[in-house]
C-alpha positions as CSV (number, residue, x, y, z in Angstrom):
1,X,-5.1,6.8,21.0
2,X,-3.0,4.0,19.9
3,X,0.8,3.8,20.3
4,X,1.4,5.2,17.0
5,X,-0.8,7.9,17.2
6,X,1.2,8.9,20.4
7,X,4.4,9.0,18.4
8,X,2.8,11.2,15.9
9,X,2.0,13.5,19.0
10,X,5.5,13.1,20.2
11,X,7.0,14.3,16.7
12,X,4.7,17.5,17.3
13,X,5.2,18.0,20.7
14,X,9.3,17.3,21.6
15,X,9.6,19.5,17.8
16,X,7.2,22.4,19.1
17,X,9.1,22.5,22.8
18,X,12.4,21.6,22.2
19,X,12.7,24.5,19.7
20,X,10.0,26.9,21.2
21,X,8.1,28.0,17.8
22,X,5.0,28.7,17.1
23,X,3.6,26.6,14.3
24,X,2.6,28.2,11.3
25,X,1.1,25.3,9.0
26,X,-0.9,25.3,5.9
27,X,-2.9,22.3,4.7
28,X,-1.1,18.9,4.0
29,X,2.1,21.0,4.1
30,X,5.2,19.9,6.4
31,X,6.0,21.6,9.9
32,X,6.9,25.3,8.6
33,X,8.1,28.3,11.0
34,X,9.2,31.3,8.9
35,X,12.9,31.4,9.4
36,X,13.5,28.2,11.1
37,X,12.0,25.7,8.4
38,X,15.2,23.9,8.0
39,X,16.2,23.4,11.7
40,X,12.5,22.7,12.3
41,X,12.4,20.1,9.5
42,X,16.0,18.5,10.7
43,X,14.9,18.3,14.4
44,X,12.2,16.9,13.4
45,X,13.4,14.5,11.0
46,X,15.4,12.8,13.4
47,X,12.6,12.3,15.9
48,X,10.3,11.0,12.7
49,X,13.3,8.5,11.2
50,X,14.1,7.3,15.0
51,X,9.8,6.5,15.1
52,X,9.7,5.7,11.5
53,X,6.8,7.9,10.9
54,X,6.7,11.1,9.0
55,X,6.3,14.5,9.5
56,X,3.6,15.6,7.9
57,X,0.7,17.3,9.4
58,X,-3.0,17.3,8.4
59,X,-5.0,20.6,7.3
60,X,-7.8,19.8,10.2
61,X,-5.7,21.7,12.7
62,X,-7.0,25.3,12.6
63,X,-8.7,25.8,16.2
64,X,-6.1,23.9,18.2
65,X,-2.9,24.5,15.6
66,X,-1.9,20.9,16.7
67,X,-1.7,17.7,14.4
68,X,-5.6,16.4,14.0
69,X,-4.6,12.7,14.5
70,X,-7.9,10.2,13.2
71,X,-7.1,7.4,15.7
72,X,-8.5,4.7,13.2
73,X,-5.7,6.0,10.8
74,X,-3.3,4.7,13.3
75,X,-4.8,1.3,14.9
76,X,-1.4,-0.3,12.4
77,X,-0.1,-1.0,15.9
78,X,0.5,-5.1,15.2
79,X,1.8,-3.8,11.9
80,X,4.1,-1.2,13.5
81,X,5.2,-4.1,16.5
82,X,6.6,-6.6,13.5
83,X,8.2,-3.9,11.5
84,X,5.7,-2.8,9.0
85,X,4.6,1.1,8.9
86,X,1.9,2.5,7.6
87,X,2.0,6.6,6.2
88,X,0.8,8.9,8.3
89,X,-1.9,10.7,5.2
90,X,-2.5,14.4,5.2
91,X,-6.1,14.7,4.9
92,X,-8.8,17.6,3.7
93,X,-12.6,17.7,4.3
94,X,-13.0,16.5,0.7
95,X,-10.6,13.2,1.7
96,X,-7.9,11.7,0.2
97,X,-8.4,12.5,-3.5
98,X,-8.2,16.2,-2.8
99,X,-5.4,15.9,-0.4
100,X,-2.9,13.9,-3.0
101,X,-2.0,16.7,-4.4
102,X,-1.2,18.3,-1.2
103,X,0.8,15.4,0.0
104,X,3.0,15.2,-2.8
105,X,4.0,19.1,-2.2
106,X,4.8,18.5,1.4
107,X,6.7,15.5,0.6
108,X,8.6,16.9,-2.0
109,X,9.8,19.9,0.2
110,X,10.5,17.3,2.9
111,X,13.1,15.7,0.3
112,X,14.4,19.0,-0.7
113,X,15.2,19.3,3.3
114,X,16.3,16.3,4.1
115,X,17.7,14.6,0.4
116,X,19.3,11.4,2.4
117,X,16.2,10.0,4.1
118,X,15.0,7.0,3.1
119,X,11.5,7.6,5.2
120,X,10.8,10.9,3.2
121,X,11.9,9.6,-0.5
122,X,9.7,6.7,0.5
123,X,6.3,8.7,1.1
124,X,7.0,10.9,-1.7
125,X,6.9,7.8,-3.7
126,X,3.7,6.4,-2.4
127,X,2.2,9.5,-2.9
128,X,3.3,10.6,-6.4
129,X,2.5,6.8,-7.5
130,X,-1.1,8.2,-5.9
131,X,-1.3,11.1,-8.1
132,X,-0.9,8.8,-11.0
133,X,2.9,9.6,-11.7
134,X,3.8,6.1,-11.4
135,X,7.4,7.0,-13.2
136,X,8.1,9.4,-10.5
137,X,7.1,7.0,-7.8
138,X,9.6,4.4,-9.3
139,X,12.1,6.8,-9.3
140,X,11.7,7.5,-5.4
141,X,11.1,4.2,-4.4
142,X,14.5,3.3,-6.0
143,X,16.2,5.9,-4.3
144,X,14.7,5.3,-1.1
145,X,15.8,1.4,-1.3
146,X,19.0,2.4,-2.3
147,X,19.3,4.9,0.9
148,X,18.0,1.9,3.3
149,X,16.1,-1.0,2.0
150,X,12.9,-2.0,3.3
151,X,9.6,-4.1,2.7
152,X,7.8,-0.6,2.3
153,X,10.3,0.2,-0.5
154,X,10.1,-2.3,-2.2
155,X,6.3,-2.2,-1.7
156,X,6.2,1.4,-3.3
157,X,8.6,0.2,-5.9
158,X,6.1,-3.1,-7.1
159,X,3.1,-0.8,-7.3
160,X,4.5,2.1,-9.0
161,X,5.7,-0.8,-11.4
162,X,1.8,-2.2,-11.6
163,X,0.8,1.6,-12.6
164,X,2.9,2.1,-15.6
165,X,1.6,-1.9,-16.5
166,X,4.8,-3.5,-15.9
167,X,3.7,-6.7,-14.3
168,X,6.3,-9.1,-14.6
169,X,8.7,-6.6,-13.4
170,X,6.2,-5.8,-10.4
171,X,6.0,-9.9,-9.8
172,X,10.1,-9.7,-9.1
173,X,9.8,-6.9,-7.0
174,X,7.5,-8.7,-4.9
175,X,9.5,-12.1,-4.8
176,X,12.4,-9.8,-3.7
177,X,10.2,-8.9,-0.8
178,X,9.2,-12.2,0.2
179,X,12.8,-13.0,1.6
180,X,12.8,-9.7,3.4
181,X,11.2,-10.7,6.7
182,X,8.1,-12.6,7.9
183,X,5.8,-9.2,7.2
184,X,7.4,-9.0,4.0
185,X,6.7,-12.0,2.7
186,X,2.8,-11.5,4.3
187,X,2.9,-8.1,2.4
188,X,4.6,-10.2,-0.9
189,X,2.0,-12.3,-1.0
190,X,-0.9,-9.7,-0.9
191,X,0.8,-7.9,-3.8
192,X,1.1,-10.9,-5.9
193,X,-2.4,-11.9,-5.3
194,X,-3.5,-8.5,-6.5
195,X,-1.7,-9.0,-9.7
196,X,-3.2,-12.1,-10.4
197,X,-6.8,-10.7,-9.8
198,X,-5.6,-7.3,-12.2
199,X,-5.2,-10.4,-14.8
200,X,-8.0,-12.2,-13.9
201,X,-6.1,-15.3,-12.6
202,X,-8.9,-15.7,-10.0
203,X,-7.8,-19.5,-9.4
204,X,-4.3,-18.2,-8.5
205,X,-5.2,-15.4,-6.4
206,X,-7.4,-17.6,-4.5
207,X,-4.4,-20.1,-3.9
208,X,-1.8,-17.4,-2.9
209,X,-5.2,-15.2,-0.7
210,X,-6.0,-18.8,1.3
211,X,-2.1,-19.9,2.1
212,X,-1.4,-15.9,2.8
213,X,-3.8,-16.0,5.1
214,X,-3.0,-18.9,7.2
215,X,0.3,-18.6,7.3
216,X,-0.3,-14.4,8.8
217,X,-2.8,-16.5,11.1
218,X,0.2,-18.3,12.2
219,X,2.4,-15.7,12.8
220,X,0.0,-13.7,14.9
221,X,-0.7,-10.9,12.1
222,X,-4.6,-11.2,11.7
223,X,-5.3,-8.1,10.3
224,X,-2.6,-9.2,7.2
225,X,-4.9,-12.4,7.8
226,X,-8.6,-10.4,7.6
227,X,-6.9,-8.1,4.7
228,X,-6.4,-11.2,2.9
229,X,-9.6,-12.6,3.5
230,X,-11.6,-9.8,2.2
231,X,-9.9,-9.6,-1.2
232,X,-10.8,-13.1,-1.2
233,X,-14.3,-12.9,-0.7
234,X,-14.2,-9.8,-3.6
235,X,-12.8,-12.2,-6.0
236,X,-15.4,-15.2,-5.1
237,X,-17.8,-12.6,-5.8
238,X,-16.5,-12.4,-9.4
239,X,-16.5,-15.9,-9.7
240,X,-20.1,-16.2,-8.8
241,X,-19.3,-18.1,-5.4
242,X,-21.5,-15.6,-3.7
243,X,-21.8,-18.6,-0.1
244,X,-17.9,-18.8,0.0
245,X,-17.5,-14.8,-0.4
246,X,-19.8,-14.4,2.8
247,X,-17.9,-17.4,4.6
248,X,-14.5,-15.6,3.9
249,X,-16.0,-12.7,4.9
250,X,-17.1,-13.9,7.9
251,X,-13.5,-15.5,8.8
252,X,-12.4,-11.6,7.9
253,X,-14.3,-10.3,10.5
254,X,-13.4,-12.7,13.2
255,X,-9.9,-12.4,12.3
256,X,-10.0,-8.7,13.0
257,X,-13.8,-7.0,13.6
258,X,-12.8,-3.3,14.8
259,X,-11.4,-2.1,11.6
260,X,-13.0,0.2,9.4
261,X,-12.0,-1.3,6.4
262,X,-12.7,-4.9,7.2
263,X,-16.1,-3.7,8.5
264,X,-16.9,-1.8,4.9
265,X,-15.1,-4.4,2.8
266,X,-16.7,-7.4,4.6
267,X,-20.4,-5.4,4.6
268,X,-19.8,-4.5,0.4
269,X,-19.3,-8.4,-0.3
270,X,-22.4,-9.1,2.0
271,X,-24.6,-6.6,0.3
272,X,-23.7,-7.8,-3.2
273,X,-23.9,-11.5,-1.7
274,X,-27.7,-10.9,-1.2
275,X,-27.0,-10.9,2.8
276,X,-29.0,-7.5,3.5
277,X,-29.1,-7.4,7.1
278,X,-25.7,-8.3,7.8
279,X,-24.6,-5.5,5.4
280,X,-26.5,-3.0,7.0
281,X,-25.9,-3.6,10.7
282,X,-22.5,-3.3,9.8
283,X,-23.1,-0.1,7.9
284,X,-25.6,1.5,10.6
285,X,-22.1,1.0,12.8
286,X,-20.0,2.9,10.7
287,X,-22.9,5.5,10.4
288,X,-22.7,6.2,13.6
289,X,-19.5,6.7,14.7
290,X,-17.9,10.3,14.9
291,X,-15.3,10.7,12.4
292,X,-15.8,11.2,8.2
293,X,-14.4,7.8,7.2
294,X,-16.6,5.4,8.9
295,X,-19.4,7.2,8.6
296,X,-18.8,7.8,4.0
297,X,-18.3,3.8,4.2
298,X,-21.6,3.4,6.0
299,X,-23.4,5.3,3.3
300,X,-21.6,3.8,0.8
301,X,-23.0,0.5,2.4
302,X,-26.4,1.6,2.3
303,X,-26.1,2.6,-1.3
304,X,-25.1,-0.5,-2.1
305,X,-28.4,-2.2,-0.7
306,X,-30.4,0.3,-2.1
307,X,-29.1,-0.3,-5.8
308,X,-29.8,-4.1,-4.7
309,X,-33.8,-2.9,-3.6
310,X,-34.3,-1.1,-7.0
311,X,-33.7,2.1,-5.8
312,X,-30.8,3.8,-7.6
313,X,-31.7,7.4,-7.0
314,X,-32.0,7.3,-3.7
315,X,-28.4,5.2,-3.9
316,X,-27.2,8.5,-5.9
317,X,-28.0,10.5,-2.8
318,X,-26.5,8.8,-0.5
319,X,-23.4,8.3,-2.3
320,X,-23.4,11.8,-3.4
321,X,-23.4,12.0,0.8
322,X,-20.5,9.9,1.0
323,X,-18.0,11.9,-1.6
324,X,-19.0,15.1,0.3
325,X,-17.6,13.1,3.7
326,X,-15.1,11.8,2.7
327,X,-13.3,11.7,-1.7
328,X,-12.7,8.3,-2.5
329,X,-11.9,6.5,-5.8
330,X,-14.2,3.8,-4.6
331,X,-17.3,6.0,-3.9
332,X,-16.6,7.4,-7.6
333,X,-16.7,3.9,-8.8
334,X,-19.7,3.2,-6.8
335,X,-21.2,6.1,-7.9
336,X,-20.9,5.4,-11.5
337,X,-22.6,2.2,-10.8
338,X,-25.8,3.8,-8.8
339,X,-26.2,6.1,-12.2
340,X,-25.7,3.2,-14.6
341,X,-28.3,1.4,-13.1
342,X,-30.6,4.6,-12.9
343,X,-30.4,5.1,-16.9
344,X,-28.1,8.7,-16.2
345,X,-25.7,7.1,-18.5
346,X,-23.8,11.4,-18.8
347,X,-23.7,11.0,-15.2
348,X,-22.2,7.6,-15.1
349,X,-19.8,8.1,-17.7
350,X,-18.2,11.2,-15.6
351,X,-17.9,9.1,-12.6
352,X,-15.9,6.3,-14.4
353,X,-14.2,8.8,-16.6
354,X,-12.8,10.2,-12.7
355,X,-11.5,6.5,-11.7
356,X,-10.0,6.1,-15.0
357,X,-8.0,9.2,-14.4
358,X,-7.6,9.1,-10.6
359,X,-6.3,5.4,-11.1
360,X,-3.3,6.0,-9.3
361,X,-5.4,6.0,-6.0
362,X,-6.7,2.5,-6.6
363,X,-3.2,1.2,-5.9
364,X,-4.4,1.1,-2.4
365,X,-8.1,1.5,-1.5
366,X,-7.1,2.8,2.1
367,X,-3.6,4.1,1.6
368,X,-2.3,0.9,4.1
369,X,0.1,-0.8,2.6
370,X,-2.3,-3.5,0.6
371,X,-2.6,-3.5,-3.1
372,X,-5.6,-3.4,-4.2
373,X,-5.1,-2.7,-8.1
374,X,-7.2,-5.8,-8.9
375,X,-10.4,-3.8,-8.1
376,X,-9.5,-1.1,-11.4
377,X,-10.5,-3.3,-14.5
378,X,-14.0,-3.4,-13.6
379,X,-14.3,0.2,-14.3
380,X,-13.3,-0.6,-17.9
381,X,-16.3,-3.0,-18.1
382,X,-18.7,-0.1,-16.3
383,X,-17.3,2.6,-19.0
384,X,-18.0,0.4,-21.7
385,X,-21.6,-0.6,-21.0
386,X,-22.1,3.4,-20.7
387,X,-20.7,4.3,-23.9
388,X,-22.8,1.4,-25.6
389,X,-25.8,2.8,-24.1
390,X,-24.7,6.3,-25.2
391,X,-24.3,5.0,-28.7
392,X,-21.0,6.2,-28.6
393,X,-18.5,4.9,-31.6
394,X,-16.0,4.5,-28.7
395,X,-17.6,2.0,-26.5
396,X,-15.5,-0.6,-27.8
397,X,-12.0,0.7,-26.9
398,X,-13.5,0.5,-23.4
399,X,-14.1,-3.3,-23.7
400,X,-11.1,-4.1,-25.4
401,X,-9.3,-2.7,-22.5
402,X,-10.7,-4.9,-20.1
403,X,-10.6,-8.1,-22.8
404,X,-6.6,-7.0,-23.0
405,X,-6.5,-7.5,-18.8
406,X,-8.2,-10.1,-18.4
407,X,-9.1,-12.0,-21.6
408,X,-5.5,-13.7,-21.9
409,X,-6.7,-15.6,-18.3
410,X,-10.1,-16.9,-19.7
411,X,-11.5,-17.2,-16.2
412,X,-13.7,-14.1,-15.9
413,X,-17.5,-14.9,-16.0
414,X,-17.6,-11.5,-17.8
415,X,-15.5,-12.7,-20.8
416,X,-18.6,-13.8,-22.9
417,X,-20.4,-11.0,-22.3
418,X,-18.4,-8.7,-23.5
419,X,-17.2,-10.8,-26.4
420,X,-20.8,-10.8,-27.4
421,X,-21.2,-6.7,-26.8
422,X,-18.4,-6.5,-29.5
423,X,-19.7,-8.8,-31.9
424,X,-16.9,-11.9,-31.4
């Protein structure tokens, strides 16, 4: 269990003993005792803002009624050592896209609790950005900053502003944050990266990926570093650089080879690079660890090299495998491809249909404190092809989206295509 993980566990257990109740929780719901919510909330608030973590439980908790803690969910310790934190998320079997909703209840009650807490405002705001109320999520963030300012304020603040489309106004927030602290400016840099891939600026985000990551090399924050890396391999995979998007890769996983998400991320731009057997020995070691996550990124792995053998129903399986693990926008997306490519265009045009309307959960892939809004266009492009396959009069919008996102840039490879689709 890493340090942060023990904190959690401290929050539980000083709250539980110190006050002597028995627990009654219900799913991705804050600590609740009958009677004694509000002095059980207030204890426990001051242990959570002293730790800087929040206290929120998960729904996994029925045998043991004791917080279910996923140790990979808290391995943030170099981020939690140099001032960064990372939310603790309340999670359900079906994963994070069924538990938003949940979270946003239990963070809103927090609120009602505890109105002049920073911490809380600040997870309600991550969370209702999440849910796709990006107005909201502005809201808190603002309050939250304006309670006690922080680079995970202003964090929440720049990516509820990318949500409702305000860009520039998302670019200042993050220059704001880059003369926060070292970790903000490593966190500034991520977020203005990601808005330059959301717009197709792929040069740019290149620049701002390779300097960002050097410079988090330097100051001892590799997993920032390996982060960094792996978006920049995903955007030399747009570019058609598929031997540079293995060799970032590779420095990703060097920089930091136990995470979860490096491991998928790096093994996704492998698989699509052609580099079969290093994607799947990465993905037969995410299969075969014990909890949900790791083991919904291995299949989603191994979906990804079988779309790459020809096989896209047996893809569909798997994936369909994966979403029952664990809900994630990404295995929608993913999905949507494996039924595109098998001619289910119905199918297909559900799945995309989902990530168009769960958008809110692509501000961040893994709900850690990296954009990653520059992955959603794409889905745009996917819908389109669909609806043009469908015959459907409204296949065009769908393109036109992604030509309003990324046209004004001219460097995606995908521009012509679509210009053609439309008859330009």
């Amino acid at each position: 269990m890493t340090p942060l993980a023990r904190r959690v566990g401290l929050i539980r257990d000083s709250a539980r003993g110190g006050i002597g109740l028995s627990w009654k929780v219900c799913g991705a719901t804050p600590l609740l005792a009958d009677k004694t919510v509000r002095s059980t909330l207030e204890f426990g608030q001051k242990i959570s803002d002293l730790w800087r973590v929040p206290i929120y439980c998960t729904n996994e908790l029925a045998a043991h009624n004791s917080l279910a803690i996923d140790d990979e969910s808290f391995r943030e310790q170099d981020r939690w050592n140099t001032g960064t934190l990372t939310p603790v998320v309340a999670t359900t079997a079906g994963g994070l896209g069924l538990a938003v909703g949940g979270n946003i209840e239990a963070a809103r009650r927090a609120v009602e609790v505890v109105p002049k807490s920073a911490v809380q405002r600040l997870y309600l705001s991550f969370y209702t950005s999440y849910g796709g109320d990006f107005q909201g999520g502005e809201r808190e963030a603002r309050e939250s900053l304006s309670l006690t300012p922080s680079p995970e304020g202003y964090l929440a603040l720049a990516e509820a502003q990318v949500g409702q489309g305000q860009l520039s106004q998302a670019a200042e927030t993050y220059k704001t944050l880059e003369k926060v602290s070292a970790v903000g400016a490593s966190m500034a840099a991520a977020g203005l990266a990601d808005i330059d891939l959301y717009e197709g600026r792929f040069t740019e985000a290149m620049r701002r990926l390779e300097q960002g990551a050097a410079a988090d090399v330097t100051a001892k924050m590799r997993e920032n570093a390996a982060d960094k890396l792996t978006t920049l391999g995903y955007v030399q995979l747009l570019r058609g650089e598929r031997g540079a998007a293995v060799a970032a890769a590779d420095k990703a996983l060097a920089a930091d080879s136990q995470s979860v998400k490096i491991r998928f991320l790096a093994a996704k731009i492998f698989a699509e690079a052609g580099q079969a057997a290093k994607a799947q020995k990465l993905a037969t070691g995410l299969a075969s660890e014990l909890q949900a996550e790791p083991q919904a990124h291995g299949k989603i792995i191994a979906a990804d090299l079988a779309v790459k053998r020809g096989d896209p129903r047996e893809a569909i399986k798997t994936l369909t495998e994966a979403n029952n693990l664990l809900d994630t926008w990404i295995g929608h997306l993913e999905l949507g491809r494996a039924y595109l490519e098998a001619g289910l265009s119905v199918e297909a045009d559900s799945e995309f249909d989902r990530c168009i309307k769960r958008r809110g959960e692509a501000l961040e892939l893994f709900m850690d404190n990296v954009p990653a809004y520059g992955y959603f266009p794409l889905v745009y492009y996917y819908q389109g092809r669909v609806r043009e396959g469908l015959k459907s009069a409204g296949f065009a919008e769908s393109y036109r989206n992604y030509l309003s996102i990324r046209g004004p840039a001219g460097e995606d490879p995908l521009l012509p295509e679509i210009r053609h689709r439309l008859g330009q």
